[in-house]
Every structure is written in structure tokens, then in C-alpha cells.
mmJSON file of the N, C-alpha and C atoms, coordinates in Angstrom:
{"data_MODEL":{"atom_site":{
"group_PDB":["ATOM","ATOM","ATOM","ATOM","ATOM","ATOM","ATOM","ATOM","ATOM","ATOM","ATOM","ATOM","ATOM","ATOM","ATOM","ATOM","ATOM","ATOM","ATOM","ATOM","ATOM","ATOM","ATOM","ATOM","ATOM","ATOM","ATOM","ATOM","ATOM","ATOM","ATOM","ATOM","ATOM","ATOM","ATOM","ATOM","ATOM","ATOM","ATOM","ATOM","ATOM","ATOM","ATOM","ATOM","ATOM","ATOM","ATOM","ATOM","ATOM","ATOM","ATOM","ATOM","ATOM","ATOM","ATOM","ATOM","ATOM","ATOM","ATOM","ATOM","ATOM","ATOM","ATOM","ATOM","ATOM","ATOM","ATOM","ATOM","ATOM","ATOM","ATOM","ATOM","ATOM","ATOM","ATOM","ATOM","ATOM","ATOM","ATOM","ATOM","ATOM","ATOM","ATOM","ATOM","ATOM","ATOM","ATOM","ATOM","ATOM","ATOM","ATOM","ATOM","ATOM","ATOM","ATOM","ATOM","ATOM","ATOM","ATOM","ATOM","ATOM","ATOM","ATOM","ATOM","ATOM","ATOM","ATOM","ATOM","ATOM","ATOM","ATOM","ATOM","ATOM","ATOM","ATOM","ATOM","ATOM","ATOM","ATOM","ATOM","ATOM","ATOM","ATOM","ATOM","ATOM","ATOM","ATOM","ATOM","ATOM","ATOM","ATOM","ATOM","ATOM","ATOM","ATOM","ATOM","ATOM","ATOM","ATOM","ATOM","ATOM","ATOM","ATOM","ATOM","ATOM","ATOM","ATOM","ATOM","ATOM","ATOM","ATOM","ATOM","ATOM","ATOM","ATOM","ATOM","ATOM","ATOM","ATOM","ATOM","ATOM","ATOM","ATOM","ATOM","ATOM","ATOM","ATOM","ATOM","ATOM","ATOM","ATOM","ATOM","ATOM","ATOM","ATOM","ATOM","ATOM","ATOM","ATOM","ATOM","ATOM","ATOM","ATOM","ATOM","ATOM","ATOM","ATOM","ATOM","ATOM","ATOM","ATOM","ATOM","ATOM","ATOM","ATOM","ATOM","ATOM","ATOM","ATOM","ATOM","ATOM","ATOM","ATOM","ATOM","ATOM","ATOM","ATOM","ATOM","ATOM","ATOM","ATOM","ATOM","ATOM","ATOM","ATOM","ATOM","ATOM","ATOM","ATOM","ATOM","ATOM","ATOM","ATOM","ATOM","ATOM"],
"id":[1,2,3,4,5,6,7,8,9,10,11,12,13,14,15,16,17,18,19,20,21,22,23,24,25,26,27,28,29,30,31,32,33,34,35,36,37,38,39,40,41,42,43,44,45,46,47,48,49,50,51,52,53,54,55,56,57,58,59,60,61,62,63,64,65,66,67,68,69,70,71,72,73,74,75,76,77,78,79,80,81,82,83,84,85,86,87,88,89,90,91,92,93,94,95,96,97,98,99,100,101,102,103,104,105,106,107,108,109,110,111,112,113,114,115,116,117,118,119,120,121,122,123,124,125,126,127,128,129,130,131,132,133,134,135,136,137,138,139,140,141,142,143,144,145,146,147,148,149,150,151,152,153,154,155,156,157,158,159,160,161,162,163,164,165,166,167,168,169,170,171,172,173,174,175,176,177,178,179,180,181,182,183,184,185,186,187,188,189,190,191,192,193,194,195,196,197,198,199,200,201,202,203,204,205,206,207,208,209,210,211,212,213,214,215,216,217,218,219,220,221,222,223,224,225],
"type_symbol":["N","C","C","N","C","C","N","C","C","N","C","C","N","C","C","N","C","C","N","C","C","N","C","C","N","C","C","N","C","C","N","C","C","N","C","C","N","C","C","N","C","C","N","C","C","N","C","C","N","C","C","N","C","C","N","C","C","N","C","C","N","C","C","N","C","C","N","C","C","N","C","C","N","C","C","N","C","C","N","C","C","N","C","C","N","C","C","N","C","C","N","C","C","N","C","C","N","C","C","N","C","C","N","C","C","N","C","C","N","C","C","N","C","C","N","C","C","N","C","C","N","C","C","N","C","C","N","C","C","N","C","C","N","C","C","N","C","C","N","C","C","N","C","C","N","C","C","N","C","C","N","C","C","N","C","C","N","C","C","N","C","C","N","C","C","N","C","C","N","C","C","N","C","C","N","C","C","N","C","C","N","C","C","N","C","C","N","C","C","N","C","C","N","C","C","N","C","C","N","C","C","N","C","C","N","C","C","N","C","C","N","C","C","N","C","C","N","C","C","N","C","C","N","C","C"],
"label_atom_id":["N","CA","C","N","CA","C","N","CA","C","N","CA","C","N","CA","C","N","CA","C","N","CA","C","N","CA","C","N","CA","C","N","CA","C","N","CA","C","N","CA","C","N","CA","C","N","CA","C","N","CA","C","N","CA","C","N","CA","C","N","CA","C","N","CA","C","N","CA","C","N","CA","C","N","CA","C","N","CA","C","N","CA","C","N","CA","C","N","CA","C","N","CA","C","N","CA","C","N","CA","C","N","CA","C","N","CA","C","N","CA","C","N","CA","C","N","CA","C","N","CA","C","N","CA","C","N","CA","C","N","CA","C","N","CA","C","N","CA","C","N","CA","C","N","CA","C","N","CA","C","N","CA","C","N","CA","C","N","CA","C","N","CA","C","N","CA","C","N","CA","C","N","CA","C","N","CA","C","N","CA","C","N","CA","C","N","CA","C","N","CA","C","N","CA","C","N","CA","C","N","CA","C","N","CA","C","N","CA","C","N","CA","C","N","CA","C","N","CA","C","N","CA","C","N","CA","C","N","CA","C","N","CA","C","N","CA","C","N","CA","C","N","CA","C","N","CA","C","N","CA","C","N","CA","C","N","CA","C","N","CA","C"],
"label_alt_id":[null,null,null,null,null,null,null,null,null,null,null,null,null,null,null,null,null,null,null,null,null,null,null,null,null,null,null,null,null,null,null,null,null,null,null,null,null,null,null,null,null,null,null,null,null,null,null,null,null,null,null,null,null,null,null,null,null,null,null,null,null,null,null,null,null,null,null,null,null,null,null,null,null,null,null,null,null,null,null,null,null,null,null,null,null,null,null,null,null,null,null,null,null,null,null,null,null,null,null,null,null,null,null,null,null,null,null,null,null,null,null,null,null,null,null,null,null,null,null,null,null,null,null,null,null,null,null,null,null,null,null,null,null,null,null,null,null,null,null,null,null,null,null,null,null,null,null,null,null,null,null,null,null,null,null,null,null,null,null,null,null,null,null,null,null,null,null,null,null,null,null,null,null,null,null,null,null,null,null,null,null,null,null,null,null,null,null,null,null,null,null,null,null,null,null,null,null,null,null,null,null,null,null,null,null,null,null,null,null,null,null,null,null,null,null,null,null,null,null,null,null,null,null,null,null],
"label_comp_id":["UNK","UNK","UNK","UNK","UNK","UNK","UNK","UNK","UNK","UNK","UNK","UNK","UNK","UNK","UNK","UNK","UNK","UNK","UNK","UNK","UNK","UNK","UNK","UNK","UNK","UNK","UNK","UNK","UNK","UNK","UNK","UNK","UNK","UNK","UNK","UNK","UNK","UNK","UNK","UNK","UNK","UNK","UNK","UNK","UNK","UNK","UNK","UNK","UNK","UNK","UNK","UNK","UNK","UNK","UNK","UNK","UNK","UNK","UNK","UNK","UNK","UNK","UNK","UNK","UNK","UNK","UNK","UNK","UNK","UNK","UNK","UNK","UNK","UNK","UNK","UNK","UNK","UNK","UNK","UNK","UNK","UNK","UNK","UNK","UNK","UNK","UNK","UNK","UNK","UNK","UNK","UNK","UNK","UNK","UNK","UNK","UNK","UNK","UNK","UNK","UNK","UNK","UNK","UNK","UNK","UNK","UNK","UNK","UNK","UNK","UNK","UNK","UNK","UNK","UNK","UNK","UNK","UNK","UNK","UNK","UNK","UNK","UNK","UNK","UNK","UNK","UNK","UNK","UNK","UNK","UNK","UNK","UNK","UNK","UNK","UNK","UNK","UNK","UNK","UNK","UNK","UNK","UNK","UNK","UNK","UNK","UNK","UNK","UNK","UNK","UNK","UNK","UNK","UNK","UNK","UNK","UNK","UNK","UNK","UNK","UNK","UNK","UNK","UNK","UNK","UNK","UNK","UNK","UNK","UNK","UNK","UNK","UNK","UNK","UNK","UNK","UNK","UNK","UNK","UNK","UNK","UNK","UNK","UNK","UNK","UNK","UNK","UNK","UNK","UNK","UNK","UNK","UNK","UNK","UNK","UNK","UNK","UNK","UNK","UNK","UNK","UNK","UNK","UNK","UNK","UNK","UNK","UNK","UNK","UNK","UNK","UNK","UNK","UNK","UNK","UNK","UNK","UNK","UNK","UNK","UNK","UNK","UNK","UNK","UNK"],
"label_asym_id":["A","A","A","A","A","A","A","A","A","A","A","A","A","A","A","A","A","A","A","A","A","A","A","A","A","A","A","A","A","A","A","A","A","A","A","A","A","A","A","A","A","A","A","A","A","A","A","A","A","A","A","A","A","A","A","A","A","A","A","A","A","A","A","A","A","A","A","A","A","A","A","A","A","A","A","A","A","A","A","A","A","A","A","A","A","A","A","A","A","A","A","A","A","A","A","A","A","A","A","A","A","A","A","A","A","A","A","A","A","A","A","A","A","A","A","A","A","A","A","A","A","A","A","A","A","A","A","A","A","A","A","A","A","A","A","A","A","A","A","A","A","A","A","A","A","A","A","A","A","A","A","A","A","A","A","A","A","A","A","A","A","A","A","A","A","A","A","A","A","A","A","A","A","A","A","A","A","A","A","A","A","A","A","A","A","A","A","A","A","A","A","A","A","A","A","A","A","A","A","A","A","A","A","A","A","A","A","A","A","A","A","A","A","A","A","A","A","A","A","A","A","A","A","A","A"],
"label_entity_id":["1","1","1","1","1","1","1","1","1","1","1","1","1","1","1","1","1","1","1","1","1","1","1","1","1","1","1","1","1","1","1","1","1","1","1","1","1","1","1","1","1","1","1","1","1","1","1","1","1","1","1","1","1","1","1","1","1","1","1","1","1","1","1","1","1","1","1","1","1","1","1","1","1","1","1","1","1","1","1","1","1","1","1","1","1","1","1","1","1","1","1","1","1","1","1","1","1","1","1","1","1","1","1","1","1","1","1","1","1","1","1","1","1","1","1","1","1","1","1","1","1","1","1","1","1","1","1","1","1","1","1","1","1","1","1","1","1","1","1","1","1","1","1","1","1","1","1","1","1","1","1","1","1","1","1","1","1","1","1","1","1","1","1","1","1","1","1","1","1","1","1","1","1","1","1","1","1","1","1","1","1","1","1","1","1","1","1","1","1","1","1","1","1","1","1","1","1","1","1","1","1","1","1","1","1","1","1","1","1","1","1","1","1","1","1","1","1","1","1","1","1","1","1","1","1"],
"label_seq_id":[1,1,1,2,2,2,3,3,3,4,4,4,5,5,5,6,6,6,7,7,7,8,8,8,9,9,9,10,10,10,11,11,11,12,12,12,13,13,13,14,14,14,15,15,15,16,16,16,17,17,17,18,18,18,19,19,19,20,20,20,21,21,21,22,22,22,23,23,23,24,24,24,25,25,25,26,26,26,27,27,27,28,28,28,29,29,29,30,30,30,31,31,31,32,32,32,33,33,33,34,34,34,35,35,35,36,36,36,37,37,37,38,38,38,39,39,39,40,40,40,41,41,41,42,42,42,43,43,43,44,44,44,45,45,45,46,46,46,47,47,47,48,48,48,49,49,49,50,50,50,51,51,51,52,52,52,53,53,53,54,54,54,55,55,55,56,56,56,57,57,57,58,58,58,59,59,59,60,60,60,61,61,61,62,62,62,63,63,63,64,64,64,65,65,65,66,66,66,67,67,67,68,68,68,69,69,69,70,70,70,71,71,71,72,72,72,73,73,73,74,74,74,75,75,75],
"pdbx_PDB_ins_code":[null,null,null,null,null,null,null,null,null,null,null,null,null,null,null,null,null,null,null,null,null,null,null,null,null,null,null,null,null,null,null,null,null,null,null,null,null,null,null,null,null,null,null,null,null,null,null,null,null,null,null,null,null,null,null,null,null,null,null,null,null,null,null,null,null,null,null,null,null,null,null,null,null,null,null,null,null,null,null,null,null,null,null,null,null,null,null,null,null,null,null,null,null,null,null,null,null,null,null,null,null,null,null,null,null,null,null,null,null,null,null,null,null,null,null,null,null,null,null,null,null,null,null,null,null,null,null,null,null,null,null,null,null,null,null,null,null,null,null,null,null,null,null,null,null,null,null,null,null,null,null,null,null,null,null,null,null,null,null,null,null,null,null,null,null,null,null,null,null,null,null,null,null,null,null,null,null,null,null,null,null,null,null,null,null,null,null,null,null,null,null,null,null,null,null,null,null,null,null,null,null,null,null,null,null,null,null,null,null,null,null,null,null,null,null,null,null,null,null,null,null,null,null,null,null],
"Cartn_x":[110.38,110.084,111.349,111.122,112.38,112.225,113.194,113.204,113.678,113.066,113.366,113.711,114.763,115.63,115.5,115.356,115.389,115.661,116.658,117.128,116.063,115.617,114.965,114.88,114.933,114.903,113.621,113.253,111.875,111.829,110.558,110.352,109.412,108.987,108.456,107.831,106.418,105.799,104.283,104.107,103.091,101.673,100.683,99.578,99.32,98.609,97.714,96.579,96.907,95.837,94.194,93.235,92.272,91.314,91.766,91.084,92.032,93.018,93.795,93.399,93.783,92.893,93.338,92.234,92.733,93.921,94.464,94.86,94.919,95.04,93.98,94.997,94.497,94.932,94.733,95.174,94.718,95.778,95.598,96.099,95.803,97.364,97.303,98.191,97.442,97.739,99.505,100.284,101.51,101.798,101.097,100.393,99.611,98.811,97.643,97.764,98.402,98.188,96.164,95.649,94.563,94.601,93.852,93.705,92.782,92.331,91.131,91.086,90.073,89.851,90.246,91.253,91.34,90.376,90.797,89.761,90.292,89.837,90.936,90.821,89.52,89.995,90.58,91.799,92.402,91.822,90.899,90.129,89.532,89.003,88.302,88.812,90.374,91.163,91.66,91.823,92.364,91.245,89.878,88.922,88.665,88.875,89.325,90.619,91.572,92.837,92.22,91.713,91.018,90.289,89.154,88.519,89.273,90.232,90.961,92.013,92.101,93.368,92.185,91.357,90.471,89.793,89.533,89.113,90.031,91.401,92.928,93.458,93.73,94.309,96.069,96.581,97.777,98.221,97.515,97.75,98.088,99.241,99.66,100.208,100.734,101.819,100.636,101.033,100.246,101.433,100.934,101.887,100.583,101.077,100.216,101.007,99.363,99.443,99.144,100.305,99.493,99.179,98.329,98.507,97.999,98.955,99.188,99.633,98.602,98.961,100.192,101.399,102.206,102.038,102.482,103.059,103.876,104.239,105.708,105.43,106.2,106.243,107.701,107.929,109.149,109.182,110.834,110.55,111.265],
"Cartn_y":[67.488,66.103,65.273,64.015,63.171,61.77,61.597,60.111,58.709,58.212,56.743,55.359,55.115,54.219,52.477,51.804,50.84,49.18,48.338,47.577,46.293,45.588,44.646,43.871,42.223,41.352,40.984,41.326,41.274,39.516,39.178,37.899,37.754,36.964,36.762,35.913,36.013,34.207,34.525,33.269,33.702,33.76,34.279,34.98,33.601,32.894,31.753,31.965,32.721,33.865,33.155,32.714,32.629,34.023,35.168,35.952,36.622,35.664,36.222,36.139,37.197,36.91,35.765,34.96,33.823,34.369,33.057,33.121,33.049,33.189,33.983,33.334,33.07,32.432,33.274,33.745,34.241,33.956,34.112,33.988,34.713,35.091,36.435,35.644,36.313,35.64,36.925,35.792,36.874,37.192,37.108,37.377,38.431,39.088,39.986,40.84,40.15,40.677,40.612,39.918,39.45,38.756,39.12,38.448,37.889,36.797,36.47,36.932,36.719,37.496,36.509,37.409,36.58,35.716,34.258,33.312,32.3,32.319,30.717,29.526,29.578,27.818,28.353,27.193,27.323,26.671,26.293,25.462,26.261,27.447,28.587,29.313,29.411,30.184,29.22,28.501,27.124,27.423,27.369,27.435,28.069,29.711,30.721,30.732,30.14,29.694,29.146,28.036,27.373,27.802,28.739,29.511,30.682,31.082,31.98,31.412,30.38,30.36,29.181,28.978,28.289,29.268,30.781,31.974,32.312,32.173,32.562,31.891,31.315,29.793,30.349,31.258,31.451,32.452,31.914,32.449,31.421,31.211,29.66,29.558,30.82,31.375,31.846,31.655,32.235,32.512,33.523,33.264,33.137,32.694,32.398,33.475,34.007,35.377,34.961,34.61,34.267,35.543,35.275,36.767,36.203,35.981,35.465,36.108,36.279,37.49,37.157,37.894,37.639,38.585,38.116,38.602,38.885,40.39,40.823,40.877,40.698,40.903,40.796,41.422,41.332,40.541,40.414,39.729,39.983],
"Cartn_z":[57.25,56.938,57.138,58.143,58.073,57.543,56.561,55.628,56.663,56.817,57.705,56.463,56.803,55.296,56.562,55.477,56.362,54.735,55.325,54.082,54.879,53.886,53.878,53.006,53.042,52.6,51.84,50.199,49.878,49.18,49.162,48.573,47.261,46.464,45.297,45.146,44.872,44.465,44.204,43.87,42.48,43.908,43.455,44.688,44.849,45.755,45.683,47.14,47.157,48.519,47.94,48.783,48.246,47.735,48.223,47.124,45.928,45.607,44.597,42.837,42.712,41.299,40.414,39.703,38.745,37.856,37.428,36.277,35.257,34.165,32.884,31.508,30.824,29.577,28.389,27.083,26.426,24.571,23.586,22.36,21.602,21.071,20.013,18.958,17.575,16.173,15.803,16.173,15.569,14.199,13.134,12.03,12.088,12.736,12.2,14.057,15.217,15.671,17.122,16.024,17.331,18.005,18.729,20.995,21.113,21.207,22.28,23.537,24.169,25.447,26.082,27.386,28.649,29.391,29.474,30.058,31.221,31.982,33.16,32.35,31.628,30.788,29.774,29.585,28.458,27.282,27.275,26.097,25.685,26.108,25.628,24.59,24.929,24.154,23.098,23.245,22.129,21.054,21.301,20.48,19.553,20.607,19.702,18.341,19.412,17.753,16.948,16.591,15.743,15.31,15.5,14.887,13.576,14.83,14.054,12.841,13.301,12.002,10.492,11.197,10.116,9.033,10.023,9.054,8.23,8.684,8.079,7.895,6.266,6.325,6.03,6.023,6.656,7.834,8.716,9.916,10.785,10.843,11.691,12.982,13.157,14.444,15.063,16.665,17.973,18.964,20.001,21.22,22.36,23.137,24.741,25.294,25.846,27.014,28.546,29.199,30.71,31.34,32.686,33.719,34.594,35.629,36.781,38.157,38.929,40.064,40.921,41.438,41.663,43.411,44.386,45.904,46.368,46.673,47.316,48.883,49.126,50.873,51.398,52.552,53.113,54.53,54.603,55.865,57.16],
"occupancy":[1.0,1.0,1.0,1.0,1.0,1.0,1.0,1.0,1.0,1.0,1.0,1.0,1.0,1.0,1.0,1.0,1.0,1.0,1.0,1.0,1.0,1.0,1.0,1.0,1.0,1.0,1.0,1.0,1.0,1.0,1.0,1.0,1.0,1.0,1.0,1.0,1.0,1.0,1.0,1.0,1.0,1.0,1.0,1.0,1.0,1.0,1.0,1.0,1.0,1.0,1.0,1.0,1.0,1.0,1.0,1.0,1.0,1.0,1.0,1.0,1.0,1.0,1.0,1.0,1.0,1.0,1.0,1.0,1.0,1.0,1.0,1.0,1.0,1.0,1.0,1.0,1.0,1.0,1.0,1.0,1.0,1.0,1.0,1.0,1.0,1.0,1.0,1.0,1.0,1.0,1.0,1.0,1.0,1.0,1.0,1.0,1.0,1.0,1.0,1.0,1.0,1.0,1.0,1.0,1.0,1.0,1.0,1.0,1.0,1.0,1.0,1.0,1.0,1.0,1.0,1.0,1.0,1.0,1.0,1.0,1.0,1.0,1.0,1.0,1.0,1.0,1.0,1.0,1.0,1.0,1.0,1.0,1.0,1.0,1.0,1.0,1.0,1.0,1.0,1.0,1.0,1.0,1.0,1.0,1.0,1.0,1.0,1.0,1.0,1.0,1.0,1.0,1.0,1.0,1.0,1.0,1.0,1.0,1.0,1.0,1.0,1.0,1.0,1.0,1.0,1.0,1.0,1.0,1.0,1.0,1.0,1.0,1.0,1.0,1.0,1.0,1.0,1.0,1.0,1.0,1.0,1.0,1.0,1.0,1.0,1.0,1.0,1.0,1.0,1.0,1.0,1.0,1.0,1.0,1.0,1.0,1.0,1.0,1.0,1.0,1.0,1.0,1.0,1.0,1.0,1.0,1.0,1.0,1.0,1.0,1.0,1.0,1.0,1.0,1.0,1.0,1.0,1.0,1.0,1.0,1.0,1.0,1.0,1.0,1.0],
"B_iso_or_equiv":[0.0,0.0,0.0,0.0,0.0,0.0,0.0,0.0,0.0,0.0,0.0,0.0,0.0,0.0,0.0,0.0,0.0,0.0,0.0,0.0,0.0,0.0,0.0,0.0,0.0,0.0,0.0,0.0,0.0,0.0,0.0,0.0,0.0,0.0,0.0,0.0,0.0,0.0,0.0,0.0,0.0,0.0,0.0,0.0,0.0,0.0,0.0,0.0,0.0,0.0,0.0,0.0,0.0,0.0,0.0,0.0,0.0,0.0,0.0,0.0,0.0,0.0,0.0,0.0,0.0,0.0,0.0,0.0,0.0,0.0,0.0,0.0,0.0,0.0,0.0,0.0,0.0,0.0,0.0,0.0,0.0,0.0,0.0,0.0,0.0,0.0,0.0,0.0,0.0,0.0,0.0,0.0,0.0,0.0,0.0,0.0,0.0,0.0,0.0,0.0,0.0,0.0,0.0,0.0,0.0,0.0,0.0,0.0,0.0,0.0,0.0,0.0,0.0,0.0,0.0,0.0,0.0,0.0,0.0,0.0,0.0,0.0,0.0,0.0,0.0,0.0,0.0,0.0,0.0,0.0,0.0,0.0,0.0,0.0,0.0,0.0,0.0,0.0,0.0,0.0,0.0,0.0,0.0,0.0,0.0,0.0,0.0,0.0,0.0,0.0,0.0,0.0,0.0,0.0,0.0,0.0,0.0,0.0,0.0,0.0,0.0,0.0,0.0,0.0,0.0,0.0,0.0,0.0,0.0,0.0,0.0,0.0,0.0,0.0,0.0,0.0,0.0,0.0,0.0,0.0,0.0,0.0,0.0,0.0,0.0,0.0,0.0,0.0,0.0,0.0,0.0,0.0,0.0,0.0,0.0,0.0,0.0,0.0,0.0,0.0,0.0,0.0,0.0,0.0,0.0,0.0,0.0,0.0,0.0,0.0,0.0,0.0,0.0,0.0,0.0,0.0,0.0,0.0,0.0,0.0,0.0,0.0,0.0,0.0,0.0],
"pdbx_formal_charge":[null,null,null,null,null,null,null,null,null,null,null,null,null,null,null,null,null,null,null,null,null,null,null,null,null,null,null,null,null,null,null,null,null,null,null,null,null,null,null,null,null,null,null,null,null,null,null,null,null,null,null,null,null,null,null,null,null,null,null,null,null,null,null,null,null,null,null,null,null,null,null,null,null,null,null,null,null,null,null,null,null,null,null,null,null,null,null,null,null,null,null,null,null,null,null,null,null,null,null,null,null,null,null,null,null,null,null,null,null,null,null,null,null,null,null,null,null,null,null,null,null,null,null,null,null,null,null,null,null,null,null,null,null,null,null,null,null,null,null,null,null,null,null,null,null,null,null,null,null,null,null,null,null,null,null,null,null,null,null,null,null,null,null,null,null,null,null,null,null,null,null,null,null,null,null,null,null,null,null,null,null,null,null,null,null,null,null,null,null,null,null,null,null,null,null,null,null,null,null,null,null,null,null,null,null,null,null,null,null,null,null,null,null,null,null,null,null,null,null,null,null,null,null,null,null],
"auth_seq_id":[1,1,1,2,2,2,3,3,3,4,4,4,5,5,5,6,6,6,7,7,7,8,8,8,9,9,9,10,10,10,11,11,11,12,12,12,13,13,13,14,14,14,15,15,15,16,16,16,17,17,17,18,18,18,19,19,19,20,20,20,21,21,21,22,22,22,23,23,23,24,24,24,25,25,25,26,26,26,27,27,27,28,28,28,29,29,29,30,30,30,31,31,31,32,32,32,33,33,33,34,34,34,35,35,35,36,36,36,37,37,37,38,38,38,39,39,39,40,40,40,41,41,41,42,42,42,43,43,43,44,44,44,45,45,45,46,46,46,47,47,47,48,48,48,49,49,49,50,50,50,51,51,51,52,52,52,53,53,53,54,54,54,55,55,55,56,56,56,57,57,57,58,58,58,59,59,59,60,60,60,61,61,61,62,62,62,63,63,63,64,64,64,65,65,65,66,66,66,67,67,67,68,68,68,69,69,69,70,70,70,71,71,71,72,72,72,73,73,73,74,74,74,75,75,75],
"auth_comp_id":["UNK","UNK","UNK","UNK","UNK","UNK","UNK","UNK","UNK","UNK","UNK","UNK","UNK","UNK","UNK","UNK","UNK","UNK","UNK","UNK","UNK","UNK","UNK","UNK","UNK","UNK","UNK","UNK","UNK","UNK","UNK","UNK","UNK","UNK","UNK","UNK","UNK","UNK","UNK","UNK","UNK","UNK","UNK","UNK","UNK","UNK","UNK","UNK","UNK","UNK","UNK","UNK","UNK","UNK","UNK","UNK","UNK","UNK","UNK","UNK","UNK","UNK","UNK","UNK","UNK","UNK","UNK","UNK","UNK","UNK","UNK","UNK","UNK","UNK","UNK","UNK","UNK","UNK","UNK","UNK","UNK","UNK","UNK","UNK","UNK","UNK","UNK","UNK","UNK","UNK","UNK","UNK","UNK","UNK","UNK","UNK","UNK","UNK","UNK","UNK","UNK","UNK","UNK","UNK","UNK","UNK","UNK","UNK","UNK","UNK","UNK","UNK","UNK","UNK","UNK","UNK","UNK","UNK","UNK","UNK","UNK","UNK","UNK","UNK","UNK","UNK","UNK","UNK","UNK","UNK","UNK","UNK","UNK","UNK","UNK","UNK","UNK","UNK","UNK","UNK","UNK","UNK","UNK","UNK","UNK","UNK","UNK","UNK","UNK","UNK","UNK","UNK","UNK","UNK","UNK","UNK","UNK","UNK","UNK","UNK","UNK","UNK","UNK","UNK","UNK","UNK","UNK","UNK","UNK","UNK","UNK","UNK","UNK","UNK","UNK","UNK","UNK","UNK","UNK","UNK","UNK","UNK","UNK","UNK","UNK","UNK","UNK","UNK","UNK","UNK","UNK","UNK","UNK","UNK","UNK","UNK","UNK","UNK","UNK","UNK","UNK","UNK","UNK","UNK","UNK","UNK","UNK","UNK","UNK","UNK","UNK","UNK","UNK","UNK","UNK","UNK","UNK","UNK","UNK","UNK","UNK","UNK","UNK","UNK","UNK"],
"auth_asym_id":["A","A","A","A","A","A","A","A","A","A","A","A","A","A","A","A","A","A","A","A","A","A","A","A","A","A","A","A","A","A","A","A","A","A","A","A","A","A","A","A","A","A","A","A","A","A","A","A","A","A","A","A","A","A","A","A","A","A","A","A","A","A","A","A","A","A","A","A","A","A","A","A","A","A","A","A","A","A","A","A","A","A","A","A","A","A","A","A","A","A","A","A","A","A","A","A","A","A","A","A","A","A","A","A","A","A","A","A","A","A","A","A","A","A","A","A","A","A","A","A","A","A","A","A","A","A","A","A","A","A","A","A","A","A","A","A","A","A","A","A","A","A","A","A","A","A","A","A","A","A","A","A","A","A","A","A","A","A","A","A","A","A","A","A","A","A","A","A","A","A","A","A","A","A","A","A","A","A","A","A","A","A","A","A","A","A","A","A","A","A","A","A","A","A","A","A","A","A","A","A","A","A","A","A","A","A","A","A","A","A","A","A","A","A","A","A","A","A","A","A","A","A","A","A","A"],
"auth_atom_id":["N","CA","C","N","CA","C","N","CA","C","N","CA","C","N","CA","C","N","CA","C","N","CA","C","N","CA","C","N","CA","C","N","CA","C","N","CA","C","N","CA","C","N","CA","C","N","CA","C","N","CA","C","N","CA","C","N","CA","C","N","CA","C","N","CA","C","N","CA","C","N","CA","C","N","CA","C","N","CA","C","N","CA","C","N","CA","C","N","CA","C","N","CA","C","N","CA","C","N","CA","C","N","CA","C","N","CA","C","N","CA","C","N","CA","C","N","CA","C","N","CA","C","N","CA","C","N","CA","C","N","CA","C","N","CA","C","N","CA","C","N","CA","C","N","CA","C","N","CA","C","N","CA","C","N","CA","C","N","CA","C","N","CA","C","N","CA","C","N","CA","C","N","CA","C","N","CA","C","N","CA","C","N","CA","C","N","CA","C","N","CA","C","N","CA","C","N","CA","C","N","CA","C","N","CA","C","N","CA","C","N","CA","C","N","CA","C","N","CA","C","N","CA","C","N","CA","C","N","CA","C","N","CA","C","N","CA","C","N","CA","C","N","CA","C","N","CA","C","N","CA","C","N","CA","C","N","CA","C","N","CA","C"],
"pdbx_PDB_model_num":[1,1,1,1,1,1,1,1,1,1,1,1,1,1,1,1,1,1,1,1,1,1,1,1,1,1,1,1,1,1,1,1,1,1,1,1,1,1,1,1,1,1,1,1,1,1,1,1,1,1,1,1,1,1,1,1,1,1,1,1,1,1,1,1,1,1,1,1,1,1,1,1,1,1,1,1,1,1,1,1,1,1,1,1,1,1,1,1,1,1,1,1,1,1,1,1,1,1,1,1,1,1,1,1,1,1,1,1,1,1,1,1,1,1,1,1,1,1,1,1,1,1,1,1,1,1,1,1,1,1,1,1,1,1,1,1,1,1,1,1,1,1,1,1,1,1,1,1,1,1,1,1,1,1,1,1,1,1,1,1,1,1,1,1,1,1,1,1,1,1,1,1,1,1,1,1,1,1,1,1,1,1,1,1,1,1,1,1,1,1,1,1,1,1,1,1,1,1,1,1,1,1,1,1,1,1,1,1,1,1,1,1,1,1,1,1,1,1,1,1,1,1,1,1,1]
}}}
């Protein structure tokens, strides 16, 4: 078996390919630890906070979960 090495210049950027997968919104209670489910509207997930912290009246902290497809390629 022979190894073929070769240096190349790679690049980075976020997918925007039309079949690239959306990008996805989601909120977890840094309190307890729950997620809403990944959604592209972010109003979906907002909803969910409000829901959630209205069930939990000290549950005040959230973090935002993006997931955003990203593209390597060289050149």
C-alpha cells in the first residue's frame, strides 16, 4: 500500500446549498436541564420557554441551541 500526502488549502462556511439542511433553533432550561425540540421557527421555541418557565416560576435562565450545517471544501 502507498500513502499519497498532498497539503491543501481547506475553507469554511456555513452550508447554504439548496439542499442543505435548515437551521434549527432550540431552548434548554439551565435550571432543570430541559430542551424543546429542534424547530426552524424560532417562535416555536420561544413558546416553549414561556410555557416552561410559567410551569416553573423559578426557572428563569435558558441557553439557545443553534444547528447550523456548515461546508468544508478545498481549493
Amino acid at each position: 500500500m502507498r500513502a499519497v500526502l498532498r497539503f491543501a488549502r481547506w475553507h469554511l462556511a456555513p452550508d447554504r446549498e439548496p439542499d442543505a439542511e435548515p437551521v434549527t433553533f432550540a431552548m434548554e432550561c439551565a435550571v432543570c436541564g430541559a430542551r424543546s425540540e429542534a424547530r426552524v421557527d424560532f417562535g416555536d421555541v420561544q413558546q416553549w420557554t414561556f410555557r416552561h418557565a410559567g410551569r416553573n416560576s423559578s426557572h428563569h435562565t435558558y441557553r439557545e441551541v443553534i444547528t447550523r450545517p456548515w461546508r468544508a471544501w478545498t481549493v
